[in-house]
Structure formats: C-alpha cells, structure tokens
C-alpha positions in Angstrom: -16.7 -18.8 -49.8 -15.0 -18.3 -46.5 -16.6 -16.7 -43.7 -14.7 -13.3 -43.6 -14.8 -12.7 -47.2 -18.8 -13.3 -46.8 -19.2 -10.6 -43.7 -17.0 -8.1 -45.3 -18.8 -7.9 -48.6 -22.2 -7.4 -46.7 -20.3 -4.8 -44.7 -19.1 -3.0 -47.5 -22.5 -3.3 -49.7 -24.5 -1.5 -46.8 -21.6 1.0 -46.1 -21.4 2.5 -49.5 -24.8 2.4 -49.5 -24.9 4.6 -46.5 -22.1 7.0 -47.8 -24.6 7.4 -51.0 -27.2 8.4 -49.2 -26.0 10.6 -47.1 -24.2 12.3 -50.0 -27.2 13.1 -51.8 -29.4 14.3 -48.7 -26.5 17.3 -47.8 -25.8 18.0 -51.6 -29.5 18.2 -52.7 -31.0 19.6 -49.4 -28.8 21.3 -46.8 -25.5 22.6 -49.0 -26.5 25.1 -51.3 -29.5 27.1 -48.5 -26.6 27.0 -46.1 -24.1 28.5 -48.5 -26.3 31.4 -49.2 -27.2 32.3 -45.4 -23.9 32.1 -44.4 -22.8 35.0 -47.0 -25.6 37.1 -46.4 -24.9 37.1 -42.6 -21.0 37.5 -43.4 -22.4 40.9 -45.3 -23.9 41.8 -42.5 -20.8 42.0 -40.8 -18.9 43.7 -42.7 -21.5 46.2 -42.9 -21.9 46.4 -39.3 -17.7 46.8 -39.2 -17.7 49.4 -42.0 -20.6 51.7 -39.9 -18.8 51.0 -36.7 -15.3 52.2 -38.5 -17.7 55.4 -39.5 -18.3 55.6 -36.0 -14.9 56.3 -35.4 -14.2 59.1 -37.7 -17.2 60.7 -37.0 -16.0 60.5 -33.1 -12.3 61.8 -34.1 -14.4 64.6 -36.0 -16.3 65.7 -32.8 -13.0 65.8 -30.7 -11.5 68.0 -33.6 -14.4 70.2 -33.1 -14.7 71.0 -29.7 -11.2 72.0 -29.9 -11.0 73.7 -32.8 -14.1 76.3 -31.8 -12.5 76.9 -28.4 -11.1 80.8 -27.5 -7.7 79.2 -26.3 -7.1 77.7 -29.7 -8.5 80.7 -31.3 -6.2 82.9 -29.1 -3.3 80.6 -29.8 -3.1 80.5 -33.6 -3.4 84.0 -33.5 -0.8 84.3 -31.4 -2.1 85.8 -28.2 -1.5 82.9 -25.9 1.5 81.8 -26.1 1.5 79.5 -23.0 -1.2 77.0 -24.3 0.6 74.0 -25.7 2.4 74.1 -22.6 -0.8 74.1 -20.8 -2.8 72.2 -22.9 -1.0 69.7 -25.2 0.5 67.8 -22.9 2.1 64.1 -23.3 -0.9 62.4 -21.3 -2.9 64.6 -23.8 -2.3 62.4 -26.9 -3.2 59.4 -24.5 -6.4 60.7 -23.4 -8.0 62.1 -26.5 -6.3 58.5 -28.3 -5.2 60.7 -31.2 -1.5 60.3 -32.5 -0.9 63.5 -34.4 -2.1 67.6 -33.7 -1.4 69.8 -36.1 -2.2 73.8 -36.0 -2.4 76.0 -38.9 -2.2 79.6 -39.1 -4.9 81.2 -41.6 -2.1 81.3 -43.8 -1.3 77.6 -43.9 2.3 78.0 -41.5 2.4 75.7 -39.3 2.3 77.5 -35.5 2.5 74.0 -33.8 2.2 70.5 -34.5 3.6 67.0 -33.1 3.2 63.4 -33.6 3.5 60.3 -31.4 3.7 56.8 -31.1 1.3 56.0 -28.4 2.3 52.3 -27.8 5.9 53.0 -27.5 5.4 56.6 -26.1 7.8 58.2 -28.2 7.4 61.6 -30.2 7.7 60.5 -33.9 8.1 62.5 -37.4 5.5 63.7 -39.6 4.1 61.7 -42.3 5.7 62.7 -45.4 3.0 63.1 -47.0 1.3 65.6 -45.0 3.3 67.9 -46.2 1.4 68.6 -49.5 -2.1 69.3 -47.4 -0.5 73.0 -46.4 -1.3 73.6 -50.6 -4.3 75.5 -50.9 -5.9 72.9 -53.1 -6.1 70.0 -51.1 -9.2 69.2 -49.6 -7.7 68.3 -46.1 -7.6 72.5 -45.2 -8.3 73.7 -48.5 -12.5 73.5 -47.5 -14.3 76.4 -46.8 -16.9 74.5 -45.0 -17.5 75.2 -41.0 -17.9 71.4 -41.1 -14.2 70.4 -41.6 -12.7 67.6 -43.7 -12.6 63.7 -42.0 -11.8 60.3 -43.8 -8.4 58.4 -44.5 -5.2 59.1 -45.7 -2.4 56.7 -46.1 1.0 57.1 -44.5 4.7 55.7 -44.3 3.0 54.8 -40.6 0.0 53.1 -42.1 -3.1 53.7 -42.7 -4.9 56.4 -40.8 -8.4 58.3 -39.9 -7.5 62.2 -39.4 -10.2 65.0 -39.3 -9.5 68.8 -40.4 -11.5 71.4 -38.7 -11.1 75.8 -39.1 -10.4 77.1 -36.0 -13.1 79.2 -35.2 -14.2 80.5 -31.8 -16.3 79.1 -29.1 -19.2 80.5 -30.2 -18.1 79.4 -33.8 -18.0 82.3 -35.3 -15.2 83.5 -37.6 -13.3 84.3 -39.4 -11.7 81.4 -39.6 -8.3 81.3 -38.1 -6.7 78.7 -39.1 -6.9 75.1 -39.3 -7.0 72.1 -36.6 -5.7 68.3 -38.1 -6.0 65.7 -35.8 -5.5 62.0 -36.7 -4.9 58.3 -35.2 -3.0 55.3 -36.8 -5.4 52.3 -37.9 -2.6 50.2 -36.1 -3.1 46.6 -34.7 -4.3 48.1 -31.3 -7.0 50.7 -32.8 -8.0 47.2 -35.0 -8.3 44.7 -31.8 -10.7 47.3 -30.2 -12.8 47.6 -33.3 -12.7 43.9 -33.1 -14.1 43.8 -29.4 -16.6 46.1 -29.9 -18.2 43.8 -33.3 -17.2 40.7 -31.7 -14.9 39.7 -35.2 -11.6 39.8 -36.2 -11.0 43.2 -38.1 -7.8 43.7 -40.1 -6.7 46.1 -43.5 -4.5 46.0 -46.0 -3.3 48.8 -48.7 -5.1 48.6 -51.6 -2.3 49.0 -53.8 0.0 46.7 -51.8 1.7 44.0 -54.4 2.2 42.0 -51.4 -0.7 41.9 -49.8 -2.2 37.9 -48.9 -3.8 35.7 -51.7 -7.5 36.7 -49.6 -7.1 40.1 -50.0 -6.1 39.6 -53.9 -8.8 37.9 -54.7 -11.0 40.2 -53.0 -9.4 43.5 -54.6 -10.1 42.1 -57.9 -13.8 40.8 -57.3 -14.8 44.3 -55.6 -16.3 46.1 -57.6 -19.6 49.4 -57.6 -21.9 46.8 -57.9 -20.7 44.3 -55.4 -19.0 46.2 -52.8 -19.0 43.5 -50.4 -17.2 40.3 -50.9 -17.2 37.4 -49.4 -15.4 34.3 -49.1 -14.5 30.8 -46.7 -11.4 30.8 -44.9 -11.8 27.1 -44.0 -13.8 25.1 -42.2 -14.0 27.3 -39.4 -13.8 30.6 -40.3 -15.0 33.1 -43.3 -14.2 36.7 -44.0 -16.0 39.8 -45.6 -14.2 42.3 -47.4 -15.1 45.9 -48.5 -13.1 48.7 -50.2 -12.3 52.0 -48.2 -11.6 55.4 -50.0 -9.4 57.6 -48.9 -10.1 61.3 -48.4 -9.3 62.3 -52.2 -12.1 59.5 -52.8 -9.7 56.6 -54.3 -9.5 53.5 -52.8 -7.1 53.4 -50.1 -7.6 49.7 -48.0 -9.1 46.5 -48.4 -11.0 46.4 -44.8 -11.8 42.2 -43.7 -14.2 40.8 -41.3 -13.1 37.1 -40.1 -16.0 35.4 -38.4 -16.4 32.1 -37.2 -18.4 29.7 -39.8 -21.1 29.6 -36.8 -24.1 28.5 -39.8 -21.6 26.3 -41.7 -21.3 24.4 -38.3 -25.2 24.2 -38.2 -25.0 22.7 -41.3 -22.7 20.0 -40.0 -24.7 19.3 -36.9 -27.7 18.7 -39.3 -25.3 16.0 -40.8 -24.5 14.8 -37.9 -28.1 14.5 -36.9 -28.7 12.5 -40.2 -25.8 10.0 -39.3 -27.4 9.4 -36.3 -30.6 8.6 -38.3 -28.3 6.3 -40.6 -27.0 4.7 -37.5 -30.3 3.6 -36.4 -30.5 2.0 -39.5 -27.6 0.5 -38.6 -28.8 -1.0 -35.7 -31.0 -2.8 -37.2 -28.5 -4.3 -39.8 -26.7 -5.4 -36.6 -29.3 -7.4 -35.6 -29.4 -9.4 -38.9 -25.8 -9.7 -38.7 -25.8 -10.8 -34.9 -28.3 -13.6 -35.9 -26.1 -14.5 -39.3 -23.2 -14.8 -36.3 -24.2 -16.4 -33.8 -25.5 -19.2 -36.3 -22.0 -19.6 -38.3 -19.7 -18.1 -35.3 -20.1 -17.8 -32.0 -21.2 -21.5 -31.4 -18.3 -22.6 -32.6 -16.1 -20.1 -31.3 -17.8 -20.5 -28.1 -16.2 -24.0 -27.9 -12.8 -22.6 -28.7 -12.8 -20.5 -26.0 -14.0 -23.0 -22.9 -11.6 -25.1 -24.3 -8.7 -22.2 -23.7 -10.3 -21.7 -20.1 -10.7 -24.8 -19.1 -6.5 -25.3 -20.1 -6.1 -21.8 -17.8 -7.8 -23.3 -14.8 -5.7 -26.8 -14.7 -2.7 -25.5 -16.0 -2.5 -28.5 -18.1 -0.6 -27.2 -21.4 -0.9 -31.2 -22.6 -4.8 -30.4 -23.4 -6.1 -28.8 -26.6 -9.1 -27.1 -28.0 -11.7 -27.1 -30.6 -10.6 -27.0 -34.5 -12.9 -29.1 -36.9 -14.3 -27.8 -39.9 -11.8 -25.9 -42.9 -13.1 -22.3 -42.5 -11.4 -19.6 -40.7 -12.4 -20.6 -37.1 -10.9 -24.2 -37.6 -7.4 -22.7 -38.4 -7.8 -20.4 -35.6 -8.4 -23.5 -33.1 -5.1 -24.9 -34.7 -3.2 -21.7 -34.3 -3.9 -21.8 -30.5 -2.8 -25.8 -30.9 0.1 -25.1 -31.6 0.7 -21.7 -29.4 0.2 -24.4 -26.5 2.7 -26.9 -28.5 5.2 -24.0 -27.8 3.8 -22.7 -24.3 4.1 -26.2 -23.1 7.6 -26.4 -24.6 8.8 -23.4 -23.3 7.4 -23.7 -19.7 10.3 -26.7 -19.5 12.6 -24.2 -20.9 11.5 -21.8 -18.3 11.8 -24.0 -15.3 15.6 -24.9 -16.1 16.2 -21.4 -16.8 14.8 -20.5 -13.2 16.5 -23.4 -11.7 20.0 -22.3 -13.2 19.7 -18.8 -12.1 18.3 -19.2 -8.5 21.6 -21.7 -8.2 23.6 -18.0 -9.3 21.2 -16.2 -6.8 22.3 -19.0 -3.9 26.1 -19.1 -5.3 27.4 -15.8 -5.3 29.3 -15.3 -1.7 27.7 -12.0 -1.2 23.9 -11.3 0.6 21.2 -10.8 -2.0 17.5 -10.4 -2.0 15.0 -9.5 -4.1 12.3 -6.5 -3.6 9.3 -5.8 -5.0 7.2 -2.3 -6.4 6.9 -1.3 -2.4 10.4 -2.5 -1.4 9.1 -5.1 0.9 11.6 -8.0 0.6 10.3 -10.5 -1.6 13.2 -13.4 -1.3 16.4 -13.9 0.1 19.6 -15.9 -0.2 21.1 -18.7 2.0 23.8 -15.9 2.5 21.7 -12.8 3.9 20.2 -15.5 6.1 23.3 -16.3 7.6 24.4 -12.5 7.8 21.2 -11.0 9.0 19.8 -14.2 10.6 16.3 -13.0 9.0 14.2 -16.5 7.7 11.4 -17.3 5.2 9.1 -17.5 8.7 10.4 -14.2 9.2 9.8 -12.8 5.4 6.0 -14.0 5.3 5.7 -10.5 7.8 6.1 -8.5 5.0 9.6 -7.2 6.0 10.6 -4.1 4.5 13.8 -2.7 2.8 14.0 0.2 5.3 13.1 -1.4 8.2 17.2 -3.3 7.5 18.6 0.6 7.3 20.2 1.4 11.1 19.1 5.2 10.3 16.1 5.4 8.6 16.0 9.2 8.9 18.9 9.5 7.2 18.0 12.4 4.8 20.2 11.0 1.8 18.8 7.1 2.2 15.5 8.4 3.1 15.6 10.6 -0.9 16.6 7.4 -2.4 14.1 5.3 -1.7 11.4 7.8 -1.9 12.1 8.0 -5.3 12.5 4.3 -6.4 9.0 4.2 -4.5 7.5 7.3 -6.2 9.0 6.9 -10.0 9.9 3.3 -10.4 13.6 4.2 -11.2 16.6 2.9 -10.3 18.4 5.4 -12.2 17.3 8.1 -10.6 19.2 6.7 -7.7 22.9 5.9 -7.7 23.2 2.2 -8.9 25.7 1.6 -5.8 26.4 3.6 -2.9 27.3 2.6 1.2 24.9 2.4 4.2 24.7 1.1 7.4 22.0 -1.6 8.4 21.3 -3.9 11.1 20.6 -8.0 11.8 18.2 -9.6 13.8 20.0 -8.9 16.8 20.2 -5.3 16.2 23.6 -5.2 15.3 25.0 -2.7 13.0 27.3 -3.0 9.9 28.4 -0.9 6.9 27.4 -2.9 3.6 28.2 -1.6 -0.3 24.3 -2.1 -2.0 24.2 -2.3 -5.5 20.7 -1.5 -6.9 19.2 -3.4 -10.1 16.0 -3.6 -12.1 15.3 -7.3 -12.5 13.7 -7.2 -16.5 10.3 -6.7 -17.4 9.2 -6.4 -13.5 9.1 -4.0 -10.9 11.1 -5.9 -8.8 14.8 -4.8 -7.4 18.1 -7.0 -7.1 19.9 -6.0 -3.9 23.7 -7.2 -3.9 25.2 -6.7 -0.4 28.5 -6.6 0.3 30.2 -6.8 4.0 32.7 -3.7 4.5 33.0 -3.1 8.0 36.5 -4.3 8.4 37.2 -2.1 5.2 35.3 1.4 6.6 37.2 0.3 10.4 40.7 0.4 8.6 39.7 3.9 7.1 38.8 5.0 10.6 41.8 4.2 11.1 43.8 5.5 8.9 41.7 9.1 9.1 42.7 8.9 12.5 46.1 8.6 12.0 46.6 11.4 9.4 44.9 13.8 11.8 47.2 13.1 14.4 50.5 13.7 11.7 48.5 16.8 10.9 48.8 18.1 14.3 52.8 16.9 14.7 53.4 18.7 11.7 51.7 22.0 12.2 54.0 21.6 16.1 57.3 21.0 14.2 56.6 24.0 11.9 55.6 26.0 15.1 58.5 24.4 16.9 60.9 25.4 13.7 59.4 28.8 14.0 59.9 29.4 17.2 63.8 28.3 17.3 64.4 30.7 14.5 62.9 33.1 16.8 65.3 32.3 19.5 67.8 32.8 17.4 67.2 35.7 15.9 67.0 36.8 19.4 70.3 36.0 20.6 71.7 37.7 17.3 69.8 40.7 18.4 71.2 40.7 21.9 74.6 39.6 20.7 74.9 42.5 18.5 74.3 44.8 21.2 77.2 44.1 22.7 79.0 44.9 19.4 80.2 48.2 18.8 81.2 48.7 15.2 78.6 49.7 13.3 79.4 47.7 10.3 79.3 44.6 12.4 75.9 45.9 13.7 74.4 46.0 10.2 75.6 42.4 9.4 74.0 41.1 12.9 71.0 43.1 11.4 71.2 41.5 8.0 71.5 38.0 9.2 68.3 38.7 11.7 65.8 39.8 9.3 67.1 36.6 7.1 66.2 34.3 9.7 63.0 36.3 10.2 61.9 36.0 6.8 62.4 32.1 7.0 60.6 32.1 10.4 57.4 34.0 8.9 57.1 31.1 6.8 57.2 28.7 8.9 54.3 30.8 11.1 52.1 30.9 8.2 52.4 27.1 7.5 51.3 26.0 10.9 48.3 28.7 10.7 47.4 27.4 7.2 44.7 24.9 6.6 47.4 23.4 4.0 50.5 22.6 5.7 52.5 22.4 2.0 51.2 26.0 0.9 51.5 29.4 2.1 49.6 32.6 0.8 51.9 34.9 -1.0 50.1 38.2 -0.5 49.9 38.3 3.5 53.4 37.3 3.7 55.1 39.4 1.5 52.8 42.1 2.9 53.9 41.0 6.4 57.4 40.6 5.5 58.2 44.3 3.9 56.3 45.7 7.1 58.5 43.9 9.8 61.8 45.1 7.0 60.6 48.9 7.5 59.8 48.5 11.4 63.4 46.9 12.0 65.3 49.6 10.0 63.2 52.5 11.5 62.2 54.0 8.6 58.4 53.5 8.8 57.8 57.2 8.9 60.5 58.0 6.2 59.6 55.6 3.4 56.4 54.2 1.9 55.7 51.0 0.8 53.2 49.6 -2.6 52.7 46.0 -2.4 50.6 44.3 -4.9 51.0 40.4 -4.6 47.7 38.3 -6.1 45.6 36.0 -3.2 48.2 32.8 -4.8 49.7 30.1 -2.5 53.1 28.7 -3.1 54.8 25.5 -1.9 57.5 25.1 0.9 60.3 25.1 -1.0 59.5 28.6 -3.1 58.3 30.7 -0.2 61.7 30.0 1.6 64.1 31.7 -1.3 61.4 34.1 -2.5 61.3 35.2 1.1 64.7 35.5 1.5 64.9 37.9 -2.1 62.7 40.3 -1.6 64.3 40.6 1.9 67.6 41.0 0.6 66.1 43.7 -2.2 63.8 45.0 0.0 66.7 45.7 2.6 69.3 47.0 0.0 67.0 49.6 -1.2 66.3 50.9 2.3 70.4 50.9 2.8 71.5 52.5 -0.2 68.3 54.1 -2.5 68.1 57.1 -0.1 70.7 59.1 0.8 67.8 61.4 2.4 66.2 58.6 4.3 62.7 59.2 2.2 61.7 57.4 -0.4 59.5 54.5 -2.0 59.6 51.1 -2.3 57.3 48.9 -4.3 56.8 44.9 -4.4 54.5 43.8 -6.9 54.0 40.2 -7.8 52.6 39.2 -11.4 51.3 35.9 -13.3 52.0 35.5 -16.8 49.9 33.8 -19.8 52.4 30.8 -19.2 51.8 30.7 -15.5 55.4 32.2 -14.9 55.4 34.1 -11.9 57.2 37.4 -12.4 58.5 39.3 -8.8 59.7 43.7 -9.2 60.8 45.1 -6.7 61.6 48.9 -7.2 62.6 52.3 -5.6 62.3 55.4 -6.6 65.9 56.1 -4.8 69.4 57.1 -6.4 69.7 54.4 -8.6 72.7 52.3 -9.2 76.4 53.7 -10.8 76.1 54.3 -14.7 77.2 51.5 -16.1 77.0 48.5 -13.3 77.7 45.1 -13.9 75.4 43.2 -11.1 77.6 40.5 -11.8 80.7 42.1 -10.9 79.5 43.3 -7.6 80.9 41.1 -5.2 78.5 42.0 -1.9 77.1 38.9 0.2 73.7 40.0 -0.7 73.5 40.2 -4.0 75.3 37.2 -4.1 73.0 35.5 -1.8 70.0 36.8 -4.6 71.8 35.1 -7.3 72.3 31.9 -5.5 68.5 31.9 -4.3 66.9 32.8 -8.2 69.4 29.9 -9.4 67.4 28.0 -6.8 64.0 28.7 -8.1 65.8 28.4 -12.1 64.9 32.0 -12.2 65.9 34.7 -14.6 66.9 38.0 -13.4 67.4 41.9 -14.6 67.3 45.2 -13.8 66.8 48.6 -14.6 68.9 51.5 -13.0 66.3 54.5 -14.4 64.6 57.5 -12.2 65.3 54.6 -9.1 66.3 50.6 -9.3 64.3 47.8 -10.3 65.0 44.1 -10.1 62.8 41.9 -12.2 62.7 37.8 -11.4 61.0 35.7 -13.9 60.4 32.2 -12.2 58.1 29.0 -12.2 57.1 27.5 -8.7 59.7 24.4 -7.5 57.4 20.7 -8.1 58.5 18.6 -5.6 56.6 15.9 -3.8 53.9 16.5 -2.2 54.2 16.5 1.8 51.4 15.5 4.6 
C-alpha cells in the first residue's frame, strides 16, 4: 500500500471519529437547554418592549392632561380666549411636546381648532381620514364620559399611531366638561429607533392586516394566539426576534410589534463547542505524536537525504549532480521528479547563457547610450556607448552612481515628479515612456538627450535608451529665433503700411481744402475715410498677438465712430453696433471694412434729410458658420421701387465689387428706413507668418 494512501486513511478514521463525537456531545447535552433559555430571555424582551411602549402612551396621556385641565384651554373652547393658539400652539410646540397632531373639541363635537404635522420634514400635514368618524358620539375616542380620557392606538393612512383623548376640564378639574383634547404621535421609524435605544433592541411594527407584510411577521401573525401571546423565533445565526400582538383602541388587533436581539446565549452555546474542540484537539495532539513517530520512521529519513542532496547542488552550483531516489514508493518518484527538474535546469542554464550573450551583443550594438537601473535608480550597467559619451567607467559605477545625479537640473520640478514616482510606485507608466532632458558627462558638460524609459520583464529594473539631440534642440533655437525676429518685421511693415495710408489720407485731407466745390469736397472725403478704414486694419494687425487675424468687434466699433466724428454728426445721429468677440483673416477685414464704410457713410449722406437719425451695424453667425453683416437706418428709405442694380454711383458699385470679393450675397429692404443684408463665408487663403 503506498505511503499516502496509508496516512490518509488513518487521518480520515480519527477525523470522522472526532466529527461523531462532537456531534453527539452538542445534540445530547448543550442544543436543546440552550434553545429553551434563549426563548425565554427573547420573551423577556418583548415584554420589557411591550411595557416600555406602555410607557409611552401613558406619558402622551399625562401631557394630554395637564393641558386639557388648564383655564386657557378651558377658556379657549369656550370661546373666551381667542388669542391662545396664537399664543400657545406654536410650531416649536409640536417639537417640544413630540406630538404630531392637536385636536380641540367643542362640547358639541365641532372642531374649534386642530392641526397636524410632520415633524421630520416640518411641514403641516392633513388629517387622518379616519379621524373623522371619532366626532360620532359613539366612538370611544370622545364618546367616554370618564375624567380619565381615552389612550391606545389607532391606525392611519400615516401609520400606525399612539393618540390620547382627554375632556377639557378646568385647572382644578372640575366640570363640566367642555369639550374634548386629542393628542397623538406617529409610531414612525424615528419614535421606533428611540424605543430601540432605550431597550437596547431593534424595535419595529407591521399592520396586522397587511398582505404584504415580511414572511417573519406571517408566521408570527398566524402562531399568536390568547394563549401564546408572545412568539418567538431565530433570525439566523446571529440574531432572533420576539413578536407580540397590539390592539388598537376599539380592542382589535392593530400591529404585529418585533423585538430583534442579538443570539447573545446561542453564541454561548458555540463557545462551549468551541471549548470542546479545543478538548478534541488535545486529543489530537496526542494522535500527532503517534503519527510523528510513524513519520519519521517511513519519511523523514529518507526525505531527509533528498533534501541535503538538493542543498548540497544549491551550494556548488553543480546542476551535473543528483539526489536520492531508491525505493518504489512515493518518496522515490519524488527524488526522480527533482532528477529530472535538474536534467532541465542544467539544460536551460546553457540556453540561458546564449540568450544573455545574444542580447548583451544588442545592448553593446545599438549606436545609442544605454544603461540599465535598478528599484533605487542607481545605475546598474552601462554600454560601451554611454562610456564614450559620458566618459563614466565600471571603476566609476561600483560608487553606486545614481540616475539623477546624470540630470544637469536636478530641481527641475517636472524631472524631479518623474522619478519620484518610478521610486515610490514602481511604474513606468505612470511616467511618460519618452520625454527630453538635459544631463551632464564627467566633465560637467551639458547636453539635451531624448530618454526612453522601459521595464526590463519580471524585475524591477529600468532600460534607459539615450539619444544625442543637441544639434537637433540648437537648430530649433535657431529657428525660434528667427521666427521671432520675422514677427517683429512683420508687425513694422503693417505699422509701416498703416502709417503711409495715414499720410495719405492726410494729404487728401489737406488737398481738399484747397478745393472749393463742394461736390469735389465730399469725394476727397469719401476717398479719406476709405483709406482710413484700410489703415485701421492694418493698426489692429500690428497690435494683435496674431498678425493674420483681426477682432471684428473693436474695429467695426472703431470704424463707425471715426465715420460719425468725420461727418460731424456725432451729436445728431446714434449708433447700435452689435459685432460677436470673432477674428477674421487679412483678406476679409480689408473689403468688410471698406462695406460697412461705404454703407455706413451713405446712410449718413442720404437717410436724413433732418440730420438725426439712427444707424445700426450688427454682425451675425449662422448654424452653417456663414457670417451675415445688416447695416440699417431708420432714415428716408430708398425711392419706391429701386433697382440697386441700376444705380450707377461709385459706392454702391464699389459694395458690389467688394461682396463679389468675399462671394457674398446681398439684399435689401427699403421699409420704415434701409437695410442692406450681406450673407458671406470668411476668404481661406494660406496661412501667413
């Protein structure tokens, strides 16, 4: 019989055994007296629950009382005082006393006040329904005669609730009875968690004729009955409930009340198993000894040999040796097994050796610096080409070198976060995989090198490819430089440009002073503010931080302004601009400029034969990103029936010219004033430094 087959069977013989006894020790001994104990004190429970709940009521009662037999009340329902709800049923009042619904009779069963509330939302709430049949003479809420009042419970569309009903009487209780005080509070979760507190269990109700109520509480409704009032039953292992029946105030049963409890003797119980196991394991013990000896005789002598065989192969490294393996039992074929494992080890150490021989030929052979790191980034080894970059040697490596003591700016907040967290979580990817940073050689010299970062498999160590790019980051230098500098010769020819076209619309000014025909005058005029509009663009290019762009809105805005200063008219005629914070290119500003000027200009011309007036530019972007420019008056309008395209004047010529330059679409309306509508896209054309 083989050797495992032989110590499981002895195993298995004394742990049934042990399972049998221990199953007939609980079962005949501790089970049943347990069971019984634990119900009784569960009774107890409820008991104490049902008395505290008792408690309650007989509390509510009292409260009733003292202000039922007051004067105030009694002056109140009799209507002598009118001023005490407002004095004495306050909001906080419902809070204080904890009652959720007051209710005053009249002797005559009218209601003179009454009011309910929901005291954990703080809202006022409707009456129950079902209050309303207590005003009938014949229920025994207000229909007693008794000086000691009517308490219990009565169920409502709220829930379940503990109300009192006491005659108002005065403060010396005498009568005749005035009316009648009702007073009650909701049995809601909150009322149930301080009953729990005070009877240290968990306290909670159902409606007795509730369909829905949970399987516990069904079980429970059908076992209640006079003669067992008090039912108990296990929850599971750690927990068990009592339940009792509660009758309402017509006497019928109204709720299910349940005491949950922790199963505090039940656990007893189980520690007495648990001391019993302990008294099995002893037994135990001494069952190991036998085995030990039955062991060590047919085992570990043997095995013993296996295993300084195994050392003795760890020490010298000599995979060629093998162990112990006579015999044809289980211990034999293990010594075989690890035969052979070494048959494979020693095969696979040759494998390993030309593997490591290939790949540190790669590691020597790639053209690029590369060294290896380990868990605490101190540089571990080094190619024949970071030698020759950073003139660092193995001599120099045994000094425990670390990775940031290559980095030129070790402060570096960004390089500093990195390695901080392949230090702290082991990651490379919580760092990016590649990225550029300067370090420095041997002779303190600094470079910029591209790093790329990678986990070597199955180790902590990191693969560091370096690669050379200060030539590279020098030519961008370079280049950077030389853009900024044909920044700042653009932004001087536009302010150049700008500047010219101020000239000249200088001389045109001065030039039309010598003229005096008026009609010559206005062309001068004309042609200035032209050249002005074109000039304004220009002066908003070289003040832009985008020399292609300009923003619409302060142009436009500027433009109209300077249009109304140069005709005079800025007390005379108002302006509405609304133009969006957009930015167009070069090549639209110049013709939209140059419209609105020529529109902008017409209107003041010809739209107000009275010189007042009021001009609007507005400036809209449609769903298909068409821009759309109105500009309108409120002035005289244009002749009935006008053909724009018959009219031969310069300017509106000029308009058409400029909208076919932007491949606009024009139209106008000549109604209470003139307005010209442009539909247009913004010109693409290459993009300029």
């Amino acid at each position: 019989m083989k050797l495992r087959i032989k110590t499981l069977m002895l195993i298995g013989i004394l742990f049934m055994t042990l399972i049998l006894v221990l199953f007939v020790i609980s079962q005949t001994i501790f089970l049943n007296t347990f069971n019984e104990h634990e119900k009784q004190y569960t009774s107890l429970e409820v008991t104490d629950v049902n008395y505290t709940l008792n408690n309650e009521i007989s509390n509510l009662k009292k409260i009733n009382m003292d202000w039922a037999e007051w004067d105030d009340t009694y002056s109140f329902v009799g209507g002598d005082y009118p001023g005490f709800v407002e004095n004495n049923v306050l909001p906080e009042t419902f809070e204080r006393l904890n009652v959720n619904l007051i209710l005053f009779l009249d002797k005559d069963r009218q209601i003179v006040y009454g009011k309910a509330v929901n005291l954990e939302e703080n809202k006022e709430i409707s009456f129950p329904s079902n209050l309303n049949r207590t005003l009938s003479s014949d229920d025994p809420l207000i229909g007693s005669n008794s000086s000691e009042g009517t308490a219990g419970i009565i169920i409502t569309q709220y829930g379940p609730m503990i109300i009192s009903s006491q005659p108002i009487l005065t403060s010396s209780g005498d009568g005749p009875a005035q009316g009648t005080l009702i007073m009650g509070r909701f049995l809601g979760q909150t009322e149930l968690n301080r009953l729990s507190n005070i009877t240290n269990s968990s306290v909670s109700l159902e409606n007795y004729n509730d369909s829905n109520m949970p399987p516990d509480f069904q079980k429970a409704r059908f076992s209640l009955t006079t003669t067992n009032p008090i039912f108990v039953q296990a929850l599971g292992p750690n927990s068990i409930a009592g339940y009792i029946s509660l009758n309402d105030i017509y006497g019928n049963p109204a709720l299910i009340l349940k005491t949950e409890i922790p199963r505090v003797i039940y656990q007893d119980y189980q520690g007495s198993i648990i001391y019993l196991i302990a008294s099995l394991i002893l037994l135990g013990l001494l069952f190991g000894v036998l085995t030990l000896y039955y062991l060590d005789k047919n085992i570990l002598n043997r095995l013993e040999k296996i295993v300084s065989g195994v050392v003795k192969i760890g020490e010298t490294d000599d995979l060629s040796k093998r162990v112990y393996a006579e015999g044809d039992d289980e211990l034999a074929n293990l010594g075989r097994s690890i035969n052979e494992t070494f048959d494979s080890l020693e095969k696979s150490e040759y494998k390993l050796r030309e593997s490591e021989e290939r790949y540190r030929n790669i590691f020597e052979n790639t053209g690029t610096s590369m060294l290896i790191l380990d868990e605490d980034l101190n540089v571990f080894l080094v190619n024949k080409e970071f030698e020759n970059v950073f003139g660092f040697f193995e001599k120099k490596l045994e000094a425990k070198m670390n990775w940031i003591d290559l980095i030129a700016y070790p402060d570096n907040d960004k390089i500093w976060n990195y390695h901080n967290k392949i230090l702290n979580e082991r990651k490379i990817s919580k760092i990016p995989e590649t990225y550029e940073l300067e370090l420095k050689n041997k002779r303190g010299e600094i470079g910029d090198f591209l790093a790329t970062f990678n986990n070597i498999p199955n180790t902590e160590r990191i693969l560091v490819s370096l690669i050379d790019i200060s030539d590279r980051k020098k030519a961008e230098n370079e280049i950077k430089s030389s853009l900024k500098e044909k920044e700042a010769l653009l932004r001087e020819i536009h302010h150049r440009v700008k500047n010219n076209m101020q000239i000249i619309s200088s001389l045109i000014s001065l030039q039309s002073a010598e003229v005096s025909d008026e009609k010559l005058v206005s062309l001068y005029k004309e042609t200035e503010n032209r050249i002005h509009s074109m000039a304004l663009v220009h002066e908003n290019l070289y003040q832009s931080h985008d020399l292609s762009h300009i923003g619409l809105s302060q142009y436009v805005q500027n433009l109209v302004e300077d249009l109304i200063y140069s005709y005079g008219v800025s007390n005379a005629i108002e302006t509405e601009i609304e133009v969006p914070s957009i930015e167009v290119n070069l090549e639209t500003a110049i013709p939209l400029g140059l419209i609105i000027n020529e529109m902008v200009s017409n209107s003041i011309k010809h739209a107000f034969p009275d010189k007042k007036g009021k001009i609007m530019v507005k400036l809209e972007i449609d769903s298909d990103e068409n821009l759309i420019l109105m500009v309108s008056d409120d002035g005289v309008g244009l002749p009935k029936d006008s053909d724009i395209d018959s009219i031969k004047k310069f300017g509106l010529k000029l308009i058409q010219a400029l909208i076919q330059q932007l491949d606009g679409k024009l139209t106008f309306e000549s109604k209470n004033g003139t307005t010209f509508c442009i539909k247009f896209k913004e010109l693409e054309y290459g993009k300029r430094f």
